[in-house]
C-alpha positions, 0 to 999 in steps of 0.5 A: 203295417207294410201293408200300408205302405202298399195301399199309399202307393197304390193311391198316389198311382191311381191320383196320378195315372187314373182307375180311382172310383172318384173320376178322372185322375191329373193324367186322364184330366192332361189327357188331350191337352195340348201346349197352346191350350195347357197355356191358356186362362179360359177362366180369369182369374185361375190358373192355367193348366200348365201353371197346375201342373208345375205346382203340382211338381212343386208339391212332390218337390216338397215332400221328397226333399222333406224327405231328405230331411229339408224342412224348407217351405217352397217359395212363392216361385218353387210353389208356382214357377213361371213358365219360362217356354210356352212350346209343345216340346216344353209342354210335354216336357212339364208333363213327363217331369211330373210323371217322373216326380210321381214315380219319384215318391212312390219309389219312396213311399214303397221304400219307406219305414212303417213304423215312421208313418205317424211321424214328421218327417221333419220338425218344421212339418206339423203333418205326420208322414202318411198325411204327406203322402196322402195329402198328395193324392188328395192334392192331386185329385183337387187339381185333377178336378180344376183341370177337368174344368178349365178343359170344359171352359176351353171346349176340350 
């Protein structure tokens, strides 16, 4: 089993920095982006990539306070923050931060009790942990592909 711990970090490494056989992963996709461009809405309607990216944060948010045995559902504004400043310094900010809360969970996930993998970790989660860690990967590659999109709209 400890081995399985190894293959969910290992997955959320390579959902975030990149070398998945899928394509890009959320850093390859950020890859070029700059603030003013991570600000724009190429797309109506969709997100911009720097609103993806805070909810992106907003997701590993959840998991690690889930946790620490938070059972809380992010609110509307923990899922997708406002973007309080639109500047290069803020933009490259929101990225390490996310790079941060990445580093976060796996330090977790590797710390993790094996044998709690099909469990909750709280009792308003329905999902077992391992579909939490893993459904952060999944999640991550989801907004990886958005991204990827919005840079095409946006001619990046």
């Amino acid at each position: 089993m400890a081995s399985e711990l190894g293959r969910i970090d290992e997955q959320l490494r390579l959902s975030f920095e990149g070398g998945a056989w899928h394509g890009p992963a959320v850093l390859q996709a950020l890859d070029g982006i700059g603030a003013e461009a991570a600000f724009a809405h190429p797309i109506a309607a969709a997100h911009s990539v720097w609103e993806l990216v805070l909810h992106l944060g907003g997701t590993y948010d959840l998991v690690l306070r889930r946790l620490q045995g938070d059972g809380r559902q992010l609110t509307q504004e923990e899922d997708w923050p406002v973007i309080v400043s639109a500047t290069a310094d803020s933009w490259r900010e929101t990225v390490r931060a996310l790079h941060g809360l990445n580093e976060e969970l796996r330090r977790a996930v590797r710390g993790f009790s094996a044998q709690r993998l099909d469990a909750s970790l709280v009792t308003e989660a329905s999902y077992t942990a391992h579909t939490q860690f893993i459904g952060v990967t999944q999640h991550n590659l989801y907004h990886a592909g958005q991204i990827v999109l919005l840079k095409r709209a946006l001619g990046l």
